[in-house]
C-alpha positions as CSV (number, residue, x, y, z in Angstrom):
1,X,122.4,74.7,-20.7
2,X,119.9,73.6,-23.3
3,X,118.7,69.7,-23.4
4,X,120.4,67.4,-26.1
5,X,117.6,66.6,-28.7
6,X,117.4,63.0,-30.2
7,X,116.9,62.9,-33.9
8,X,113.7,61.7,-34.8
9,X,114.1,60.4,-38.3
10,X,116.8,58.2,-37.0
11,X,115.6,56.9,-33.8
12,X,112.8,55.6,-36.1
13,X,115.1,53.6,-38.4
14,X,117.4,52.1,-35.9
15,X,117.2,50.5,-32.7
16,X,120.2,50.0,-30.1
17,X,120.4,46.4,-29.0
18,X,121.1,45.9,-25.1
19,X,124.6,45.2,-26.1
20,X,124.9,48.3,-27.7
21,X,125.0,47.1,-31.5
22,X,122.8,49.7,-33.9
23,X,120.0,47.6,-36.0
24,X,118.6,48.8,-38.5
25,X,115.9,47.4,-41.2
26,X,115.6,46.5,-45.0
27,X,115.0,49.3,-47.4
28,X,112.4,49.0,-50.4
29,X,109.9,47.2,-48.6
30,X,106.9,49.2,-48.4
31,X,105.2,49.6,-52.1
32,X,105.5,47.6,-55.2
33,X,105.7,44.4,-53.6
34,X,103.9,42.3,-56.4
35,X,107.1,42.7,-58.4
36,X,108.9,41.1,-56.2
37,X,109.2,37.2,-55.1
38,X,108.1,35.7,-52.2
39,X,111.5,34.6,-51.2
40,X,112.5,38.4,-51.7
41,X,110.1,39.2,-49.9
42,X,111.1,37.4,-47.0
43,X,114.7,38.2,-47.2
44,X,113.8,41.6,-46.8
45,X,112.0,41.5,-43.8
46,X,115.3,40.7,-42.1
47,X,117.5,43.5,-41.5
48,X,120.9,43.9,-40.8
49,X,123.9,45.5,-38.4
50,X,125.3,48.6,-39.0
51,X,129.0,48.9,-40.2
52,X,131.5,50.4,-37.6
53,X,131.9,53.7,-39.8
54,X,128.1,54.0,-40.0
55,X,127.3,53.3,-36.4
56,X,129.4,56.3,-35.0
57,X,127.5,58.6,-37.3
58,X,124.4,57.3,-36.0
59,X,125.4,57.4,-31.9
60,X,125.6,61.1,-32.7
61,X,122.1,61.2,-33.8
62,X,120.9,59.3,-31.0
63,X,122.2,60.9,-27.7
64,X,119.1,60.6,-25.8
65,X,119.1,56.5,-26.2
C-alpha cells in the first residue's frame, strides 16, 4: 500500500494547534506594504481560525499532521 502524502502548499499555510483547531495567516501581506497604514499593518499580522466547512477540507490535505 502506497504512503499517504501531505500536501505541501497547505501544510505551509496552516498550522494545527495542539487542540486540534486549523490556524491559518493573513493574506496580502507580503508586497505593497507602503500603501497600507501602520495600523493595517498590524492587524494583518494576526491571523485567524478556520471556519468548520473550511477546516474539513483542509484535514484532508493534511493527513500526515
Amino acid at each position: 500500500m502506497p504512503k499517504i502524502k501531505t500536501n505541501k502548499t497547505a501544510a505551509k499555510r496552516f498550522r494545527i494547534t495542539g487542540t486540534g483547531k486549523i490556524m491559518r495567516c493573513s493574506t496580502r501581506l507580503n508586497h505593497l506594504m507602503i500603501s497600507k497604514s501602520s495600523s493595517r499593518r498590524r492587524r494583518l499580522t494576526a491571523g485567524g481560525q478556520v471556519t468548520k466547512g473550511e477546516a474539513k477540507r483542509i484535514r484532508r490535505m493534511l493527513p500526515g499532521i
